[in-house]
N, C-alpha and C positions, 0 to 999 in steps of 0.2 A: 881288249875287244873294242870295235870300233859302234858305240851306242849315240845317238843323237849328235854326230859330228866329232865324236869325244872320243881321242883311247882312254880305257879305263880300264881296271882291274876287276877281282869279281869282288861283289860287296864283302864277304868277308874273308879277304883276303886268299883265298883259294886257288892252288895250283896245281896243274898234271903238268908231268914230264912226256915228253917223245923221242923216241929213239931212231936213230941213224941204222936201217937194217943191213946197211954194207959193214957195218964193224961195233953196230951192239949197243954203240954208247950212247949217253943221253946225250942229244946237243942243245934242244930247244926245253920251253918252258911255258904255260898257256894258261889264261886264267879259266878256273871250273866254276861256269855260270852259276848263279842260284837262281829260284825262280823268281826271285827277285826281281834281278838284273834283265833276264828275259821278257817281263813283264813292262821293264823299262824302255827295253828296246821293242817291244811292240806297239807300248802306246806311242813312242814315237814316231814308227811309219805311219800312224794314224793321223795321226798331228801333220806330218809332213805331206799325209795322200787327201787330206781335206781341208785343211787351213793354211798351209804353208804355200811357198812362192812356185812348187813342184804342182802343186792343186794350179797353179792360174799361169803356169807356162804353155803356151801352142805347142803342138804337136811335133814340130817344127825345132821349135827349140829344144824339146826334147831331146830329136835326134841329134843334134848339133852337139850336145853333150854325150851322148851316147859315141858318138865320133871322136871325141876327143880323148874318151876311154881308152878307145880302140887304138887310137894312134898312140896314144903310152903305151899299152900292152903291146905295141909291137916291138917300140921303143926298147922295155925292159924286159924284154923277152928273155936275154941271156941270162940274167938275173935272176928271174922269176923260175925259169927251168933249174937252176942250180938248186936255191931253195925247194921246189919238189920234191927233185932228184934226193937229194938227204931226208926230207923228211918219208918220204917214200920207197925209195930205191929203184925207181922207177928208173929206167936208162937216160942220161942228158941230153942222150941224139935226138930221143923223142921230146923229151918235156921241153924242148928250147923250141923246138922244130913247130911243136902243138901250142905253145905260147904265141909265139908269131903268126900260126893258121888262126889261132881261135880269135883274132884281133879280125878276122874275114867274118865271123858271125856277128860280132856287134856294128860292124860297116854295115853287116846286112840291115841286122835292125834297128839303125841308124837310119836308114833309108826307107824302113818301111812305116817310122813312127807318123807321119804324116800321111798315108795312105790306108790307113782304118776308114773303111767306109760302112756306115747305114743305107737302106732301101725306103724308097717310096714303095706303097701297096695299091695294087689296084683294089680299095676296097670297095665291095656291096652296097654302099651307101653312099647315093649321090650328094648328099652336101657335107661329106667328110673328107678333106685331107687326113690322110695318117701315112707316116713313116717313121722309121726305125733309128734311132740313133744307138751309137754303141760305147759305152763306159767301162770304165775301168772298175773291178771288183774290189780292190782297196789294200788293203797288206797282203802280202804274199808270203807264204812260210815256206822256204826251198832250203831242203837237206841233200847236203853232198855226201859221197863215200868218200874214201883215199885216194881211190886208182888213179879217177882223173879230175880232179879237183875244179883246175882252171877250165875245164872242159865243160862240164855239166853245169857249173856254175855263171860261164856265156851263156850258153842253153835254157836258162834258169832268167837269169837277170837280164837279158838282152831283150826279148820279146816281153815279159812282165814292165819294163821302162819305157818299153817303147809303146807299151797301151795306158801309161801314166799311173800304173799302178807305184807302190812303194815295198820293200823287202826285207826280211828278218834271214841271214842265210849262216843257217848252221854249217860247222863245218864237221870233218869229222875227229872224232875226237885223237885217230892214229896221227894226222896227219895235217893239223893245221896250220902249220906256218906258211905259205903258200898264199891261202887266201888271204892271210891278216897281209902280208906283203902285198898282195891286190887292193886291202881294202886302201891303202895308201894312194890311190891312185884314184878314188873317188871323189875328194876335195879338187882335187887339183883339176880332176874334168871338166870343174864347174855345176856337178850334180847336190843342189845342195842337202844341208845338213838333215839326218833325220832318213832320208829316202831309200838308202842302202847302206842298213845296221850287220855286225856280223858277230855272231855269237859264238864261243869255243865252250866245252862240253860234252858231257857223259848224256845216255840217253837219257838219263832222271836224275834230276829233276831237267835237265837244259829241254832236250828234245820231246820229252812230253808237254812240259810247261807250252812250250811252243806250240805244238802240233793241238795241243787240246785249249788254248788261250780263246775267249770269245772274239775278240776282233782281228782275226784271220779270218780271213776269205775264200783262200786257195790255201791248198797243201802241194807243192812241188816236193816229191822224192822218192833219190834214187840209191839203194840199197837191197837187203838180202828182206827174204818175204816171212821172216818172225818179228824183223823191227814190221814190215809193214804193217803185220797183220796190231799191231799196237796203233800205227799210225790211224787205222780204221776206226780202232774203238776210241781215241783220243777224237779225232772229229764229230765224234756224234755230240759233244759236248762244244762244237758250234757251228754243224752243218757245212762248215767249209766242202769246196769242193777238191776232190783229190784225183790227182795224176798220180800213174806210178811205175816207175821203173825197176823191174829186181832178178835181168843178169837172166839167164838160160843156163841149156844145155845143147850148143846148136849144131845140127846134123852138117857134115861136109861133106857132099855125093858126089861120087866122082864114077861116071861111067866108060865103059871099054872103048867107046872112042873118043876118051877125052885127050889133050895133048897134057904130058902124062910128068913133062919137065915143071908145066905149068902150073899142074895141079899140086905136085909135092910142093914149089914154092909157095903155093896160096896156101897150102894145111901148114908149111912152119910158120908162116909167117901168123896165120887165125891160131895158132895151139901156143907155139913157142915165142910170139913178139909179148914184149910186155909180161914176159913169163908168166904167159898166160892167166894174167889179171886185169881180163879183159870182161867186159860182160856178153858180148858178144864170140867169146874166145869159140872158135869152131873146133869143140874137144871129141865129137863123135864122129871119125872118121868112115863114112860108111859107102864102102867098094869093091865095085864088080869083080866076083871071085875072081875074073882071067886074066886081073891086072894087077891084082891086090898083093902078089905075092913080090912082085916088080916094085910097086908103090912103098910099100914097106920097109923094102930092101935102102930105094933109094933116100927114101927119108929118115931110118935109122941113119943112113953115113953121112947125112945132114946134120942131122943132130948131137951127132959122136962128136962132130968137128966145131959144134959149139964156143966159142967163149968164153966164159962164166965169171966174174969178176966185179971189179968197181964200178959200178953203175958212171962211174965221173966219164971214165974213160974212153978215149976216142974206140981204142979196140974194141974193147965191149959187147959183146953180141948179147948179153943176158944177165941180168943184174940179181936180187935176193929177191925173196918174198918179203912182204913187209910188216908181219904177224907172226908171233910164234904159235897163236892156234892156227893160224893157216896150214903150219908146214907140218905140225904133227896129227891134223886132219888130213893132210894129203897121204903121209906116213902108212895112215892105219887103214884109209882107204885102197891105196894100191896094197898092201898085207894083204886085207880082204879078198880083194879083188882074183891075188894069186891065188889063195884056198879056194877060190869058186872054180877057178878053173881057167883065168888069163894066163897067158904066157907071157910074159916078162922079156918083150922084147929087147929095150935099152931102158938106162936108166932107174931110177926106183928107189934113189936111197939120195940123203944130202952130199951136195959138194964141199969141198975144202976149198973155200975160196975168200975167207976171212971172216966172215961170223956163220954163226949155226943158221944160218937163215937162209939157203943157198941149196937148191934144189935141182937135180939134174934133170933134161930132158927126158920124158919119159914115155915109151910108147908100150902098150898094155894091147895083145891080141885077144878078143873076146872071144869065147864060143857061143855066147847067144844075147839078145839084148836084157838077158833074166838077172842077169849081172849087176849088182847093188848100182856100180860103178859107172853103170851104162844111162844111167841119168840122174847121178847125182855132181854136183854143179860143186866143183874143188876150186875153183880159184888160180890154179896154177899151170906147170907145164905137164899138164899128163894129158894123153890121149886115148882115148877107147875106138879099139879100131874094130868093125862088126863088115860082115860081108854079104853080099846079096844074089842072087841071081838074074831076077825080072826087075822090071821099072816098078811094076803093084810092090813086088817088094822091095824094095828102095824105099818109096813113098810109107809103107805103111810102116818101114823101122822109123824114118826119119817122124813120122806122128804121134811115133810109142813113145812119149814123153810128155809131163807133165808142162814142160818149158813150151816157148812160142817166140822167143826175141826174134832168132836171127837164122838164116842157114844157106849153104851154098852149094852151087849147082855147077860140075864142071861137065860137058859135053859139046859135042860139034854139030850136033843134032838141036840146031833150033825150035825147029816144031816141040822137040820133047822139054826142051829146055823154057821152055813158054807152059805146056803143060804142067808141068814139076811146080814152075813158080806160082800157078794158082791154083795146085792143088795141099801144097806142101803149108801147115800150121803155122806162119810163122809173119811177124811183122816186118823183116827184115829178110831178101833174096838177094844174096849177089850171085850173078852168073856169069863163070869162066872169071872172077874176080873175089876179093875178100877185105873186108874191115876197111873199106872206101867210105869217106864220109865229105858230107858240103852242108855249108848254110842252107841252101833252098829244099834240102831234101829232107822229109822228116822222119824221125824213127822212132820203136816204140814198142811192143809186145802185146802177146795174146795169153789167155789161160794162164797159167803160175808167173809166165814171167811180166803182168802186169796189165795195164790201161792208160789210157792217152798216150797223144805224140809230144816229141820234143824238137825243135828245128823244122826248117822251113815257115813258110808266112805264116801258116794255118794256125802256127803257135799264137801268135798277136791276138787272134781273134780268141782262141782260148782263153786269154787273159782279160775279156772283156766279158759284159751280159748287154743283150740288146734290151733298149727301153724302146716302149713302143707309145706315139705321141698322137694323138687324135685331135682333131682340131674341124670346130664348125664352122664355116665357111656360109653357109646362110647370112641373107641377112632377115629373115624372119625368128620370129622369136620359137624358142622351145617347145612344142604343143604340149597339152597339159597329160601327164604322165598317166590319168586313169580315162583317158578318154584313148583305147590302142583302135587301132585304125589297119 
């Protein structure tokens, strides 16, 4: 683990294995924090976010380092995706492709670390200047999941650095080798010792330890809403303030005059890319009965013609899951789903494709949104496909859910396609498009699937509190406090 500048092991000696989900085996090996160690690496952001050379660098110079991150991570992109890729199974096309993008988000906030600005106030009181200056809240505790590791972890540490905060960043405990291979890349920025620590571990003691320790500030994280709902009651034991990210169930509407080639490539791409361990994964297909039958048709022969294989591989269109409670969750979910009353259009059952971990395309016909299946949030490539008539009803399937991340809108009808995106529950609208993402754009969820944004500028400021500075500008003295006027 990378603790006040230092790899180190966990104090007593403590180890988890991780597993390679294309063929089973173990390959990596990762120390399991104590709370110890955690506690170690807390005080150290503190050390390093108030008294260290990180406390008395300009804003400026921040980003400067925050750049030079960035230019290694693009540098070691090849590298970086391969390590993923195995500890995750994640496809290499992507994780190389998304190592190299995500090196665009710390540019960004590299760029913005110098433009945090305070206000003057026109205040009520004429011999008072007062304005606002804005600081940094001080350690930051950001938990990553698996899926996307180097992703949310930009997202995380990018704008936290760039408002001169300092960082404690769990990882997750499936799949950490990835970041410990990022954290190598910290020294060498010039970001110094102490400012961005990285811990490996179980949710307890590492992740509580963490999330409930008194000198956090912030809580960043992004995971499933039973860790959250811990992360909750861990904070009250030091009022940090908490963001949260935890994944949908997100509607993908596609109406009768949508163009219809487009839309099936936007639903493989939202259900099936990432096999479908996405958090944003658009698994609720919901489509105008006149087209639905067409739709179906030509996205089952989409998915038939699938890949399925070594995530290494150039061919490749669809790599394993990377959990084995994921896929026998998915397993018993589609089971269900059939007894309710889906029809079992393709797929349904694991591929033979070198470990048990390998899951086929899967498209599930609903008969109504009453369906367990029709909003419960699997992780994987299955899709629940529900039909509609009217636009009311459109809108009112795609609301019937506890989720709010993400959802998409395929029509040629503007006016309604504007309608839809600010009527439709959700922090996330792509229309006539799917799973687009930029530095300046931020993202986020409502209801189950969470609070606060992540990306874009706005983040920066998240990671600050304004202090506000009053200053008497008289030169008469004080009048006397029991004489009010």
């Amino acid at each position: 683990m990378l603790i006040d500048g230092e790899w180190v092991g966990a104090s007593d000696g403590g180890t988890f294995d991780t597993f390679n989900p294309a063929n089973g085996e173990v390959w990596a090996t990762a120390p399991e924090a104590t709370a110890e160690d955690v506690d170690r690496a807390v005080k150290a952001a503190h050390v390093a976010c108030y008294d260290g050379p990180w406390a008395n660098m300009t804003p400026t110079q921040r980003g400067q380092c925050l750049r030079r991150l960035a230019d290694l991570l693009a540098e070691k992109s090849e590298e970086l995706g391969a390590v993923e890729t195995r500890d995750s199974g994640k496809m290499f096309k992507e994780t190389r492709w998304q190592a190299k993008y995500i090196s665009e988000f710390l540019q960004f906030y590299a760029g913005a670390a110098d433009k945090i600005n305070g206000d003057t106030l026109p205040i009520d009181k004429p011999d008072m200047f007062v304005f606002t200056d804005r600081e940094p809240l001080g350690v930051i505790a950001a938990v990553v999941p698996w899926n996307s590791q180097l992703f949310l972890t930009a997202v995380k540490v990018g704008p936290a650095l760039a408002a001169g905060n300092t960082v404690v960043l769990k990882t997750s405990e499936h799949a950490p080798a990835v970041i410990l291979e990022f954290g190598k890349l910290i020294a060498e920025s010039g970001i110094p010792d102490g400012v961005v620590n990285i811990v490996t571990g179980h949710g307890d003691p590492c992740g509580k330890t963490l999330t409930s320790h008194p000198l956090v500030a912030r809580i960043s994280f992004t995971g499933g809403p039973m860790a959250a709902k811990h992360v909750l009651m861990n904070s009250t034991n030091n009022f940090a303030e908490v963001s949260l990210e935890l994944g949908g169930k997100s509607p993908f509407i596609v109406f009768d005059d949508a163009d219809l080639d487009s839309a099936v490539n936007g639903s493989v791409a939202g259900i099936f890319g990432a096999s479908g361990q996405s958090c944003v994964a658009g698994s609720r297909l919901i489509v105008h009965e006149d087209v639905a039958d067409a739709f179906i048709e030509k996205m089952a022969k989409i998915a038939a013609g699938i890949k399925i294989g070594d995530p290494m591989a150039e061919e490749t269109e669809m790599g394993p899951l990377c959990t084995r409670g994921q896929i026998e969750n998915i397993e018993s979910e589609v089971a269900f789903a059939v007894e309710q009353g889906a029809k079992l259009v393709c797929g349904g059952k694991r591929a033979d494709a070198g470990s048990d971990l390998f899951f086929e395309p899967t498209i599930l016909d609903c008969p109504s949104s009453d369906l367990k299946i029709a909003d419960t949030e699997l992780f994987g490539p299955v899709l629940s496909v529900l039909r509609f008539k009217t636009e009311a009803e459109a809108l009112a399937l795609a609301n019937d859910t506890e989720h709010g991340l993400a959802a998409g809108i395929f029509t040629r009808d503007s006016a309604r396609a504007l309608r839809m995106s600010r009527a439709v529950r959700a922090g996330i609208v792509w229309i006539n498009t799917y799973r687009v993402i930029s530095p300046v754009a931020e993202f986020g969820g409502m209801k189950g699937s969470g609070y606060g944004r992540e990306s874009g500028f706005q983040a920066v400021y998240d990671y600050t509190r304004p202090k506000t500075v009053w200053m008497n500008i008289s030169n008469e003295p004080i009048s006397n406090p029991f004489q009010m006027r």
